[in-house]
N, C-alpha and C positions, 0 to 999 in steps of 0.2 A: 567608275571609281573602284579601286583595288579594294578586296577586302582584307588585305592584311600586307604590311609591311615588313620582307623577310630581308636580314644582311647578312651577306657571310665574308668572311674573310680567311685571311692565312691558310689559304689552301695550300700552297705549295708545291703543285704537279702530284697534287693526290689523287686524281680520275677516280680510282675505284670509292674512296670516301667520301669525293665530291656527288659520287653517283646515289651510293648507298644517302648520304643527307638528305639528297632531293627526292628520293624516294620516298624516305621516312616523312618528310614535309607534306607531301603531297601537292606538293606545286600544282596550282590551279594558273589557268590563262587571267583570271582576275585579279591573281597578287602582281603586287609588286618586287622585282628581287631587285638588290643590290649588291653586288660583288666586287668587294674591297680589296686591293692592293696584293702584293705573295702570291699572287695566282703561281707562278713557276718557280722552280729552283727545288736544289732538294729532295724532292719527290721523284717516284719513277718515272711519270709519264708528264710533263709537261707542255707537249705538243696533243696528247690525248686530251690537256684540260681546257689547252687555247682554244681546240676545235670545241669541244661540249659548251664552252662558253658561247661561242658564237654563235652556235644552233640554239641555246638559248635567248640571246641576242634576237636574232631572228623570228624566232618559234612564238619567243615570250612577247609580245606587244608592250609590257613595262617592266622589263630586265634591261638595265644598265650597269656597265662594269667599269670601274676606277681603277688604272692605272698609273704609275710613276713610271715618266721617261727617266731613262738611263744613260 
């Protein structure tokens, strides 16, 4: 069971932000993350965020991300 429920959102292709957050969190393999919608646009790097997400995805056992088709 996750010990904490983290959501983030309106990233924007912010990598370096998205990085520094997860940092500051301390993202353990027992939370849970959720990553809401805005992941790209905007931002400098939003092929830098798709990829961190994913290894998130991957890495995290309950990290799931919501997006909007377009």
């Amino acid at each position: 069971m996750p010990t904490r429920t983290l959501i983030i959102g309106d990233i924007h292709g912010c990598l370096r932000q998205l990085d520094a957050l997860l940092e500051a969190i301390s993202l353990s393999t027992d939370d849970h993350l959720i990553l809401l919608g805005d992941l790209i646009d905007r931002g400098p790097n939003s092929a830098g965020v798709l990829k961190r997400v994913r290894q998130l995805s991957l890495r995290q056992a309950d990290a799931h991300y919501l997006a909007e088709r377009w």
